[in-house]
Residue frames as qw, qx, qy, qz and C-alpha x, y, z in Angstrom:
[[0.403, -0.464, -0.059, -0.787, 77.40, 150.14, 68.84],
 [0.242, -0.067, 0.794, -0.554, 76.30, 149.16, 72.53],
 [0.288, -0.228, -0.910, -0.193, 73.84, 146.18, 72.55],
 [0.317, -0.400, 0.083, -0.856, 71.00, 147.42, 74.58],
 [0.013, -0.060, -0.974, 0.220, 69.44, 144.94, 77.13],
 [0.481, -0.231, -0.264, -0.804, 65.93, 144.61, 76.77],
 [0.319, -0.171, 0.721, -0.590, 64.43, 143.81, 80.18],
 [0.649, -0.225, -0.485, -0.541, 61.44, 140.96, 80.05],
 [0.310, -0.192, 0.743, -0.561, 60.05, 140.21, 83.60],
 [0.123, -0.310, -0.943, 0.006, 57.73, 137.62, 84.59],
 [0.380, -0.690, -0.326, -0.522, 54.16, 138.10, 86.05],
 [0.258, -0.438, 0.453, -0.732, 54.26, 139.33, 89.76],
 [0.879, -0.289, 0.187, -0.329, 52.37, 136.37, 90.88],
 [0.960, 0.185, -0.211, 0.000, 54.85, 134.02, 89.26],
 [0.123, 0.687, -0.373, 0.611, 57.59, 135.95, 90.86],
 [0.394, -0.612, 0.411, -0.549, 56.62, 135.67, 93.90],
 [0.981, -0.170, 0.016, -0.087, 55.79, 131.66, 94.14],
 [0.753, 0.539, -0.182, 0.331, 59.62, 131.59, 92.96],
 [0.583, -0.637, -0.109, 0.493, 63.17, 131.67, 95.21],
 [0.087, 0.820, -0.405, -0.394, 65.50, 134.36, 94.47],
 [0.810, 0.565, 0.082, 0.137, 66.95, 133.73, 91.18],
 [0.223, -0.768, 0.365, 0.477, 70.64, 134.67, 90.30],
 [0.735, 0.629, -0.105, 0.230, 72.34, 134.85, 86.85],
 [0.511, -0.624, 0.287, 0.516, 76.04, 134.52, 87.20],
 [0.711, 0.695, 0.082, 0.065, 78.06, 135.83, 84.39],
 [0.614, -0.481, 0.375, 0.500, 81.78, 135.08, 84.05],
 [0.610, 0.746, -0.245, -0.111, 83.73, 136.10, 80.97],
 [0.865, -0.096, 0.376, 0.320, 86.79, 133.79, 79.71],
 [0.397, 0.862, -0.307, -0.067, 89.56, 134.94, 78.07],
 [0.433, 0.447, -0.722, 0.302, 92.55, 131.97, 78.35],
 [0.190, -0.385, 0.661, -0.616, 92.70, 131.09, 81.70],
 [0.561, 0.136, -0.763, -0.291, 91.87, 127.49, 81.28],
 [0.545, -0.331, -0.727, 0.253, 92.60, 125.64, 84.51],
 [0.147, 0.000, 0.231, -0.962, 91.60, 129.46, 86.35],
 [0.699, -0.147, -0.427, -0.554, 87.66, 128.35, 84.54],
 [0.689, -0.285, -0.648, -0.156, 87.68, 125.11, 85.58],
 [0.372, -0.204, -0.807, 0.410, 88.26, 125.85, 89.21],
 [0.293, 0.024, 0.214, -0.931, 85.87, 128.54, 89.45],
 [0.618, 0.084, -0.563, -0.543, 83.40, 126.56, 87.85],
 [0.625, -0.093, -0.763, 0.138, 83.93, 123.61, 89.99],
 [0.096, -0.110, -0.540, 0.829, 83.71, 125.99, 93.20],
 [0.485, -0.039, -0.057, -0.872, 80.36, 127.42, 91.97],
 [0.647, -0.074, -0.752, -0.104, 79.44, 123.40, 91.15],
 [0.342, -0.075, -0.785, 0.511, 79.77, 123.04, 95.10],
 [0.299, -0.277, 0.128, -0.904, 77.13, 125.86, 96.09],
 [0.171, 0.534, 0.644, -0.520, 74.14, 125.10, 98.40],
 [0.291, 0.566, 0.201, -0.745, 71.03, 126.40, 96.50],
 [0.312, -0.012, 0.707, 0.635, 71.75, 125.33, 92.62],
 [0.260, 0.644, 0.686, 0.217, 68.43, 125.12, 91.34],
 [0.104, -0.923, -0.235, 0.286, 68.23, 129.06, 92.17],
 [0.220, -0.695, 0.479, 0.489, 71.70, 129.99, 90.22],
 [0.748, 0.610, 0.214, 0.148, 71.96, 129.77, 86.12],
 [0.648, -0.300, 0.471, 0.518, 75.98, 130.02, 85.31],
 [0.789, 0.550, 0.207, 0.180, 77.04, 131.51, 82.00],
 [0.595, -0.516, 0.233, 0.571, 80.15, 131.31, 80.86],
 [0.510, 0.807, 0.144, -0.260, 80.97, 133.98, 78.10],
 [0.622, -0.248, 0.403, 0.624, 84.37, 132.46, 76.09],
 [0.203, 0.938, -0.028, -0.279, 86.18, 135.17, 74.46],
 [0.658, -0.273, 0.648, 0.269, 88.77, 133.11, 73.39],
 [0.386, 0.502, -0.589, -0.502, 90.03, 132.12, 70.04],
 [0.055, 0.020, -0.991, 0.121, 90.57, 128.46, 71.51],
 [0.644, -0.386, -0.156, -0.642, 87.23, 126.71, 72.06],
 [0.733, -0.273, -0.623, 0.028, 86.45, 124.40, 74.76],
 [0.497, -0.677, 0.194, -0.507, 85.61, 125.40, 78.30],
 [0.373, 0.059, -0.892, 0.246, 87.78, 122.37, 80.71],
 [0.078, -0.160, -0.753, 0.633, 85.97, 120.41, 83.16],
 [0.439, -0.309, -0.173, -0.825, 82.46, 121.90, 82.17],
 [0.356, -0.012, 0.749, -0.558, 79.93, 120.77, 84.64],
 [0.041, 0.254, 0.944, 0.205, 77.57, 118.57, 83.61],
 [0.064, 0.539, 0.654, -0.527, 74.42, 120.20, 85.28],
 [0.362, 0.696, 0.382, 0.489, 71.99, 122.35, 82.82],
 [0.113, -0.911, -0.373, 0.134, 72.60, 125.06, 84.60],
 [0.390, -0.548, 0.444, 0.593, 75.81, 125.76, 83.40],
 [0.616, 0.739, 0.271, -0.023, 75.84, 127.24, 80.21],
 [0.340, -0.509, 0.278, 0.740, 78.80, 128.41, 77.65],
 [0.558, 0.812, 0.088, -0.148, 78.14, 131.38, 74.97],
 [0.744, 0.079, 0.320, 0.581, 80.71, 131.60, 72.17],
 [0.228, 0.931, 0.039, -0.283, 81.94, 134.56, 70.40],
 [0.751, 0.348, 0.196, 0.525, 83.09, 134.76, 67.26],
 [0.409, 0.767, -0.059, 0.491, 84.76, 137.72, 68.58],
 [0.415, -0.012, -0.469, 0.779, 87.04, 139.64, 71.75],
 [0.018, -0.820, -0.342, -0.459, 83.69, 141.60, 72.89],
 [0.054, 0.576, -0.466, 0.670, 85.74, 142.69, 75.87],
 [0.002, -0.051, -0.808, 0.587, 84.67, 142.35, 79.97],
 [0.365, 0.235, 0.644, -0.630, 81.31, 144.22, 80.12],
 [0.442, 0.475, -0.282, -0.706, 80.84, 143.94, 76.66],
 [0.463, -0.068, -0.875, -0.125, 80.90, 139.79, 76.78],
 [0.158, 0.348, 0.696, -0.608, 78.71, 140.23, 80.26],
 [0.496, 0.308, 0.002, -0.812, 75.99, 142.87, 77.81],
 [0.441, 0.271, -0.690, -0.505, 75.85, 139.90, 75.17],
 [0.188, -0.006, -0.968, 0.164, 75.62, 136.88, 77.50],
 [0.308, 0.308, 0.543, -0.718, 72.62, 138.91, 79.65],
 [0.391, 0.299, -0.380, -0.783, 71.08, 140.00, 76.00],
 [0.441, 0.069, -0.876, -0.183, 71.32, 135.87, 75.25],
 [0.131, -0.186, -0.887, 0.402, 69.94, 134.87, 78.76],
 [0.329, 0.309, 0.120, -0.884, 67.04, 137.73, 78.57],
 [0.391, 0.135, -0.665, -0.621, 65.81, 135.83, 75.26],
 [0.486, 0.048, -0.872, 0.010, 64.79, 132.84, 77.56],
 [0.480, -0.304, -0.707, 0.421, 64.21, 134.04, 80.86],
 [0.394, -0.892, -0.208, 0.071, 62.64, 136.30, 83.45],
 [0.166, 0.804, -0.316, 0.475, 64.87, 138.89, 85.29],
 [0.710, -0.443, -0.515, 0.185, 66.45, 137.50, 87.97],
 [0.402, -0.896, -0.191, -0.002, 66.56, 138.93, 91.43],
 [0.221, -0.697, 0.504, 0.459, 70.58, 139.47, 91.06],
 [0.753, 0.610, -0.127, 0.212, 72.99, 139.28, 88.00],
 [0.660, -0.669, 0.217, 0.267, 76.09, 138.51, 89.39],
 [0.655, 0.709, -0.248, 0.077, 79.32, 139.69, 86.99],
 [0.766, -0.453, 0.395, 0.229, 82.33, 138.11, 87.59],
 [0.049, 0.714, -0.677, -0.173, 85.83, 137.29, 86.41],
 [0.908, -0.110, -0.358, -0.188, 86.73, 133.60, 85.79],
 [0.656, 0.311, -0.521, 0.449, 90.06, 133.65, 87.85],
 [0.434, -0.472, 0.129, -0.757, 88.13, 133.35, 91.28],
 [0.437, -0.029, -0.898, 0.036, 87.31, 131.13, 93.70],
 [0.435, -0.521, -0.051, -0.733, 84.35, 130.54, 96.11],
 [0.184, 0.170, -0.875, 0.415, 85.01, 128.68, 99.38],
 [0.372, 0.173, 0.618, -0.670, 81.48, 129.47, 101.40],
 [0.016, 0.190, 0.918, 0.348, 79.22, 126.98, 100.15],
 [0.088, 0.812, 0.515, -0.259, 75.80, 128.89, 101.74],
 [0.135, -0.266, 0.174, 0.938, 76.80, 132.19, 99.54],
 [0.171, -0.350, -0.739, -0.550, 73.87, 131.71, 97.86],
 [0.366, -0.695, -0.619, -0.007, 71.67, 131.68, 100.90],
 [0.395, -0.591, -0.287, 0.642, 73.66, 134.41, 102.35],
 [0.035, 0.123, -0.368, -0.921, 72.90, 136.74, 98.96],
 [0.220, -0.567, -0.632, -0.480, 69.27, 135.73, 99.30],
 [0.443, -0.496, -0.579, 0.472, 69.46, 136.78, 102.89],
 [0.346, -0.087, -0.036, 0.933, 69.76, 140.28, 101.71],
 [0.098, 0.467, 0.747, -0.462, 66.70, 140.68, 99.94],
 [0.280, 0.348, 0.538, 0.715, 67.63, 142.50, 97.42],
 [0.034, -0.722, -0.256, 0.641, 65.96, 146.19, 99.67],
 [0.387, 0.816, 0.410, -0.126, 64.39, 148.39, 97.05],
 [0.194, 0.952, -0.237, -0.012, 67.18, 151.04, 96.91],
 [0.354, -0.541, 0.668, 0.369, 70.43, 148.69, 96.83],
 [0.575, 0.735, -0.182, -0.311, 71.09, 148.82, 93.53],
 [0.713, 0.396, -0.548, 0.183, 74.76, 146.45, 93.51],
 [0.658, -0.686, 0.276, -0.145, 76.69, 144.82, 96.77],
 [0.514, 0.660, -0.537, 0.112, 79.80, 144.58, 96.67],
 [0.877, -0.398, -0.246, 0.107, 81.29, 141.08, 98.58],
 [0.456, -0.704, 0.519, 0.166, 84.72, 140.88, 100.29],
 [0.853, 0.509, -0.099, 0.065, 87.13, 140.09, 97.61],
 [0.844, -0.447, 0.222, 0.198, 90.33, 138.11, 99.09],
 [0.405, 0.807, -0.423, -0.075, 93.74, 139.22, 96.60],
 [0.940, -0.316, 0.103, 0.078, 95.70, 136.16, 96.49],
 [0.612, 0.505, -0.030, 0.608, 98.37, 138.41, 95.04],
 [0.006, 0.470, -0.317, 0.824, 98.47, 141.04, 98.01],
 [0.399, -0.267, -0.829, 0.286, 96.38, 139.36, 100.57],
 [0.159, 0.233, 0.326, -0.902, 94.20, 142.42, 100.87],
 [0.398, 0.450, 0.797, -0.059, 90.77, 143.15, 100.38],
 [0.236, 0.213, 0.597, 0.736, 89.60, 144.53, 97.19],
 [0.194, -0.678, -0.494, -0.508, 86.34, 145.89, 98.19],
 [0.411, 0.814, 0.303, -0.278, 85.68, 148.70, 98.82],
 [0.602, 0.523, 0.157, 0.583, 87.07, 149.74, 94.99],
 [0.049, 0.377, 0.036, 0.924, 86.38, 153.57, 96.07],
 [0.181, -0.444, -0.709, 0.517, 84.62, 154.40, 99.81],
 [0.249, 0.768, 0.309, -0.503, 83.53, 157.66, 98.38],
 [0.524, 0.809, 0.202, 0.175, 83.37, 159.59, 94.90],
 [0.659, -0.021, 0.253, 0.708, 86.46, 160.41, 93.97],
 [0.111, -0.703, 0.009, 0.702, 87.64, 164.27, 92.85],
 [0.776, 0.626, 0.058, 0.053, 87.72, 165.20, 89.32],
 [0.206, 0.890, -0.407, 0.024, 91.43, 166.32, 89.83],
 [0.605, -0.295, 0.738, 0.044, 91.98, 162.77, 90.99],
 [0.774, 0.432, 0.437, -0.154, 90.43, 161.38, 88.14],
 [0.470, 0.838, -0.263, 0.091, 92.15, 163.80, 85.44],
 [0.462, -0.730, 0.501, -0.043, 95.15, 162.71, 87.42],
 [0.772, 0.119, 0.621, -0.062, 94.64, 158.93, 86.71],
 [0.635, 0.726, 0.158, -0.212, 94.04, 160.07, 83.13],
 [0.324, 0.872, -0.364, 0.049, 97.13, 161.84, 82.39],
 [0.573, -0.492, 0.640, -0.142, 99.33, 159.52, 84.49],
 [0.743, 0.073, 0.663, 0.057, 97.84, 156.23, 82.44],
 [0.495, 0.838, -0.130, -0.188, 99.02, 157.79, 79.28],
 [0.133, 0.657, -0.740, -0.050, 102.93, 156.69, 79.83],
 [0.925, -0.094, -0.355, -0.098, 103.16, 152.63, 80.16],
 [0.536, 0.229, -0.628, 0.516, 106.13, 153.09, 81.72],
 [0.201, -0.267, 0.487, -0.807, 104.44, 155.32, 84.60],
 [0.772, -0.057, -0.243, -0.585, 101.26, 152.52, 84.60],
 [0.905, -0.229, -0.349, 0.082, 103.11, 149.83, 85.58],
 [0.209, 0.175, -0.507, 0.818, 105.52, 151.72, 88.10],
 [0.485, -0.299, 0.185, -0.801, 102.02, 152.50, 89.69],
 [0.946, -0.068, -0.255, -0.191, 100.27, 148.66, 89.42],
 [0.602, 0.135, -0.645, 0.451, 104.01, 147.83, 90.97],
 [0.210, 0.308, -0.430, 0.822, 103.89, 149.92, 93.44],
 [0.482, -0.384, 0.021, -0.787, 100.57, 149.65, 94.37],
 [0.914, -0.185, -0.343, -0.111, 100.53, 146.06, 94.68],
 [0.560, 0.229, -0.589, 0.535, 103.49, 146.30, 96.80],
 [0.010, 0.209, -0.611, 0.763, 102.27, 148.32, 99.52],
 [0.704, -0.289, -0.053, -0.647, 99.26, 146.70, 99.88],
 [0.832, -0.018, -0.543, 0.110, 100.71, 143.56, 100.18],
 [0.372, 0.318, -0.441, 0.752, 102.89, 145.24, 102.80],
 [0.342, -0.303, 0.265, -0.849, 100.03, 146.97, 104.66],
 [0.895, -0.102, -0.231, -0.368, 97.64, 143.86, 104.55],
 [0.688, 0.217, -0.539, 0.435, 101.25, 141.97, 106.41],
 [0.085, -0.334, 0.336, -0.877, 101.20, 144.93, 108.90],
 [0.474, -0.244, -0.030, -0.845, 97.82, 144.49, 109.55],
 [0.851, -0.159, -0.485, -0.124, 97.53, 140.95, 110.25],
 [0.466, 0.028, -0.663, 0.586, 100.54, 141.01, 112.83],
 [0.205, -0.195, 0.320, -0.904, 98.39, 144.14, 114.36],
 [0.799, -0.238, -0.348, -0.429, 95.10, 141.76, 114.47],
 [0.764, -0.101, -0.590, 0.242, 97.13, 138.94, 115.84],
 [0.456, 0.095, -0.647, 0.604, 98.32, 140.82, 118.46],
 [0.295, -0.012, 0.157, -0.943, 95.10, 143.33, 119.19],
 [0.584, 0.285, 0.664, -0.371, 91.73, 142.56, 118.91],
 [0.403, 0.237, 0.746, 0.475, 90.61, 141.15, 115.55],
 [0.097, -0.031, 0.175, 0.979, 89.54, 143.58, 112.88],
 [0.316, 0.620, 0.535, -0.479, 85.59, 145.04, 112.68],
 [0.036, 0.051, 0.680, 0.730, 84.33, 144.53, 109.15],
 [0.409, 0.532, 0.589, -0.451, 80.77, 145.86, 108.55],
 [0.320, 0.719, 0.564, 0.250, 77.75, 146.11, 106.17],
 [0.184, -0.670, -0.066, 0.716, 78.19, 150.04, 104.85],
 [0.567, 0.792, 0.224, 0.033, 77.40, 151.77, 101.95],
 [0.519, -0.345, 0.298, 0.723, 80.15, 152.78, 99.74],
 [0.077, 0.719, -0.251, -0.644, 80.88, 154.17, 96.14],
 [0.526, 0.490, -0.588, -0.370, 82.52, 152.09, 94.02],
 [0.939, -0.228, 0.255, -0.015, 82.47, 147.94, 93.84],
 [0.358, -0.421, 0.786, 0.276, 85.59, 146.26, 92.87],
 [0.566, 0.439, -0.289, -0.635, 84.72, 145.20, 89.09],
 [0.042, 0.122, -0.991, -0.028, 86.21, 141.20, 89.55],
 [0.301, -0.356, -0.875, -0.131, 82.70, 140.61, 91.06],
 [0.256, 0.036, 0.155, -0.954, 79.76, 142.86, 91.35],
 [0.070, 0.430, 0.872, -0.223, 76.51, 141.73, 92.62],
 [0.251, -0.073, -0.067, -0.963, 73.61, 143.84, 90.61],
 [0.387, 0.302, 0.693, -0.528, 70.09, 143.75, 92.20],
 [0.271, 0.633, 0.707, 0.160, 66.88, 143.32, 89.93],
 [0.020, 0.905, 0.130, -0.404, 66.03, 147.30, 91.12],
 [0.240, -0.581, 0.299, 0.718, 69.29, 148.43, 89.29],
 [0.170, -0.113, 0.613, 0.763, 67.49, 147.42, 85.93],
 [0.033, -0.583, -0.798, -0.151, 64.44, 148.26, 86.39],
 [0.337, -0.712, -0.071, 0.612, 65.54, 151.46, 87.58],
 [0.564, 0.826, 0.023, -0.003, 66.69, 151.85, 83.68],
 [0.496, -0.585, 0.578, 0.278, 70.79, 150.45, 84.45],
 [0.682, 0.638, -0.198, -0.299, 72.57, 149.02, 81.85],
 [0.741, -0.395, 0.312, 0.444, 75.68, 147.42, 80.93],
 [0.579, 0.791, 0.164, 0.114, 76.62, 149.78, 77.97],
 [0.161, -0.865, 0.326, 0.345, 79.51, 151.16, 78.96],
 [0.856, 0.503, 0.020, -0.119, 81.46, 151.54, 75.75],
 [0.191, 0.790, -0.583, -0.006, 85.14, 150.92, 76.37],
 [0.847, 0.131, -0.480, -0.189, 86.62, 147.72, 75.93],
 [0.635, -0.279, -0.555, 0.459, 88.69, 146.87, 79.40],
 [0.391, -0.173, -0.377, 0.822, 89.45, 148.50, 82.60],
 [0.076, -0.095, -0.077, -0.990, 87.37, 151.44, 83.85],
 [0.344, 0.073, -0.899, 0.262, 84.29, 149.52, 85.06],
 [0.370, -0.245, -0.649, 0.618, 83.75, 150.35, 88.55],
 [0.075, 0.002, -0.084, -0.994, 83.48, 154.15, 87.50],
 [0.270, -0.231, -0.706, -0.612, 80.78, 153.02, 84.80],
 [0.416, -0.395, -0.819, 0.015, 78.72, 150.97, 87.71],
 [0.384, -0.295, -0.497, 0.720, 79.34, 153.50, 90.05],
 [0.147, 0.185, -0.016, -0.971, 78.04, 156.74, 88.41],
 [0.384, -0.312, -0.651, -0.575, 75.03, 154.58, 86.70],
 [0.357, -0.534, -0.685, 0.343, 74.13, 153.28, 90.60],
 [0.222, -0.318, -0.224, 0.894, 74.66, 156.79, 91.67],
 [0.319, -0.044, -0.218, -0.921, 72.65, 158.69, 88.89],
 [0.436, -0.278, -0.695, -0.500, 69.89, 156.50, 88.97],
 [0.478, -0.532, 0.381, -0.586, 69.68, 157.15, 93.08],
 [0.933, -0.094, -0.308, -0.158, 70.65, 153.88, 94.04],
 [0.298, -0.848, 0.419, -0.130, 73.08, 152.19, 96.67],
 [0.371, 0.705, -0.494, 0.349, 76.15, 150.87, 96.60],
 [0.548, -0.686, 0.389, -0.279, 76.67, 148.24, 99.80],
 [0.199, 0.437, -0.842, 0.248, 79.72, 146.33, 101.05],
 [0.848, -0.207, -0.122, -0.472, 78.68, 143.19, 102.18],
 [0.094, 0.492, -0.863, 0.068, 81.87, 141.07, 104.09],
 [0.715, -0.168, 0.618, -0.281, 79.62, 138.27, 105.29],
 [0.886, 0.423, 0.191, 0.007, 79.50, 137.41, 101.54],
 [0.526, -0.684, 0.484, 0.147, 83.10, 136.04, 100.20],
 [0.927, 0.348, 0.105, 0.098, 85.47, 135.30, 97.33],
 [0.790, -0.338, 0.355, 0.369, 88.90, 134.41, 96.34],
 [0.516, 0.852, -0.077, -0.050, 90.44, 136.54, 93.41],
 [0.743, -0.130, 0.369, 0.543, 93.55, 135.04, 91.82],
 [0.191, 0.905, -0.050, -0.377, 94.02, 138.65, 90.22],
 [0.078, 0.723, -0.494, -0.477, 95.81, 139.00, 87.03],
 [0.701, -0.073, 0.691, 0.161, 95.40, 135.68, 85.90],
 [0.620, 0.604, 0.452, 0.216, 94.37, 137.29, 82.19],
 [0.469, 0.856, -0.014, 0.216, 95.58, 140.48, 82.03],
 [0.757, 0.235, -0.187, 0.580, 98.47, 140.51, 84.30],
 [0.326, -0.827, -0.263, 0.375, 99.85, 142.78, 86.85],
 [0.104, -0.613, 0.388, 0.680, 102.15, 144.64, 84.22],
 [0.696, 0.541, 0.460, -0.108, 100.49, 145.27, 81.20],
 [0.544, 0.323, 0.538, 0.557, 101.44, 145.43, 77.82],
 [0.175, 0.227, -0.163, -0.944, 101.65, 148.69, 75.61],
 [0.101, -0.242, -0.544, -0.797, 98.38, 147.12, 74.21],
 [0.400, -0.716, -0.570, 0.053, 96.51, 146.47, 77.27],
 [0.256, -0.407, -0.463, 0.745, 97.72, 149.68, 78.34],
 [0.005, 0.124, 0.556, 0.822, 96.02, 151.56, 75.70],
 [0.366, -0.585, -0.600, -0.405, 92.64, 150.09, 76.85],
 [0.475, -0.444, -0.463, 0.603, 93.55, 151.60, 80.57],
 [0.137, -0.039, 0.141, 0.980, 94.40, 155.19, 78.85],
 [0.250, -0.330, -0.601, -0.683, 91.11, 154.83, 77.12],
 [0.466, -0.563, -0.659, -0.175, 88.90, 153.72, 79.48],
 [0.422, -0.557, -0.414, 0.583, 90.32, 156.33, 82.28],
 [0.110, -0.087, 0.249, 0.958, 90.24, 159.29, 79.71],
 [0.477, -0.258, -0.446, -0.712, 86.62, 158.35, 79.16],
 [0.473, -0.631, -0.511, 0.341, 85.92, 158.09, 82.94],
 [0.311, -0.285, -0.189, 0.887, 87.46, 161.69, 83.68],
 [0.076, -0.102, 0.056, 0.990, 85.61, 163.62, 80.96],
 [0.316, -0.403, -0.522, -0.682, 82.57, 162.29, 80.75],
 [0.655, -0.498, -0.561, 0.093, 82.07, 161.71, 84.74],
 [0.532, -0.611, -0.146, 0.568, 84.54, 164.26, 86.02],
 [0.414, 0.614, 0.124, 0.661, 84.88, 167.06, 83.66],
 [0.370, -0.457, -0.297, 0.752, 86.90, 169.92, 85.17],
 [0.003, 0.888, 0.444, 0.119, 85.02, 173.30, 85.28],
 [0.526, 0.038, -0.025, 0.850, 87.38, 175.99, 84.63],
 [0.216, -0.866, -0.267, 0.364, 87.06, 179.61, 86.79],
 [0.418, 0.676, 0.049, 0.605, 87.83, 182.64, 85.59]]
């Protein structure tokens, strides 16, 4: 059964004497020396006091390399595999016990890397505006050299969706797609640079979108006080949707943010060609996106 988060704010005066806050939450699954340099990149920020780390290790193995010293770095255990958003629902649950809401909850992969040391100041700079509900950064593929965000610029069809569905049923047709996709992006993101270099450099802006890219999603305070969650009950892959239709029902927004910047060593856990059991959790989690988000309404 989904863990419910149970929200405990501060007083409104204490709030206010207080900088923006941020919870980061990374899950760990393997990806050992992936941790420790994310970890060590986050170590480098501008802003610390204002940023509480937890790292949620899904692992069998224990030991986190390289932990930082600093209290603000924290690592939950689990004596089980609770999945992505389902080791993010636990870690918040755990950090909720202790603390205030903070003014973002940043979810993350561990197999990342931040380079801009003000990111902090340049995610308080936002402000966290009543109705933006999640902001999604520029996320660098160091496998295809494209960005990742936006996931989805607008709401998808349901006959895409059912598409997806039926499609991620074959493994063999799943990873002929993840090849293929990762090829022509790499390909187009090649194009595109030679066309920069030789034109005028591309024109990235602030802009509301749909979906965030799921490596690393920035949720505001509003989106849970608004009555958001992290429940979503399938164990990988499928995300984005989740975030996307909760931001969406709950009238919230959805904004791309390139000034703010990370480094995604993609695949480092699950791999760009998955297994017949990670595809399973793909089927699942895109069969339960289509019909409970995109059911198709049949005409006589």
């Amino acid at each position: 059964m989904a863990q419910t988060i149970q929200i405990l704010d501060a007083q409104p005066s204490r709030v206010a004497q207080l900088a923006q806050t941020v919870l980061l939450i990374c899950v760990k699954y393997g990806a050992d020396e992936e941790t420790a340099r994310y970890l060590e990149s986050l170590r480098r920020l501008q802003g610390q006091p204002n940023i509480h780390v937890l790292i949620v290790d899904n692992s069998s193995k224990r030991g986190v390399p390289n932990l930082p010293t600093d209290s603000n770095f924290t690592v939950l255990r689990s004596n089980e595999n609770l999945g992505y958003l389902g080791g993010v629902r636990r870690g918040m649950s755990s950090y909720l016990e202790k603390h205030a809401l903070p003014d973002w909850v940043i979810v993350s992969n561990v197999d990342l890397v931040i380079t801009d040391r003000q990111f902090l100041q340049q995610l308080a700079a936002l402000k966290a505006a009543p109705r933006v509900g999640a902001v999604a950064p520029r996320i660098a593929s160091a496998l295809t050299g494209r960005n990742q965000n936006p996931f989805m610029r607008r709401r998808p069809s349901p006959i895409r969706m059912h598409a997806y569905k039926w499609l991620y049923r074959s493994w063999i047709a799943l990873n002929a797609h993840e090849l293929a996709s990762a090829l022509f992006h790499r390909l187009r993101s090649a194009v595109a640079q030679v066309v920069r270099t030789k034109a005028n450099p591309s024109r990235d802006f602030s802009r509301k979108i749909y979906a965030p890219h799921g490596s690393f999603v920035v949720l505001s305070r509003e989106y849970f006080r608004a009555g958001g969650s992290l429940d979503f009950p399938c164990f990988l892959f499928g995300e984005e949707i989740y975030l996307a239709e909760s931001l969406r029902t709950l009238g919230l927004d959805v904004i791309y943010e390139p000034s703010l910047e990370v480094v995604h060593q993609e695949h480092k856990s699950t791999k760009l060609l998955k297994s017949r059991k990670l595809a399973r959790f793909v089927a699942s989690s895109a069969a339960y996106c289509a019909d409970t988000y995109f059911p198709l309404k049949l005409t006589r």
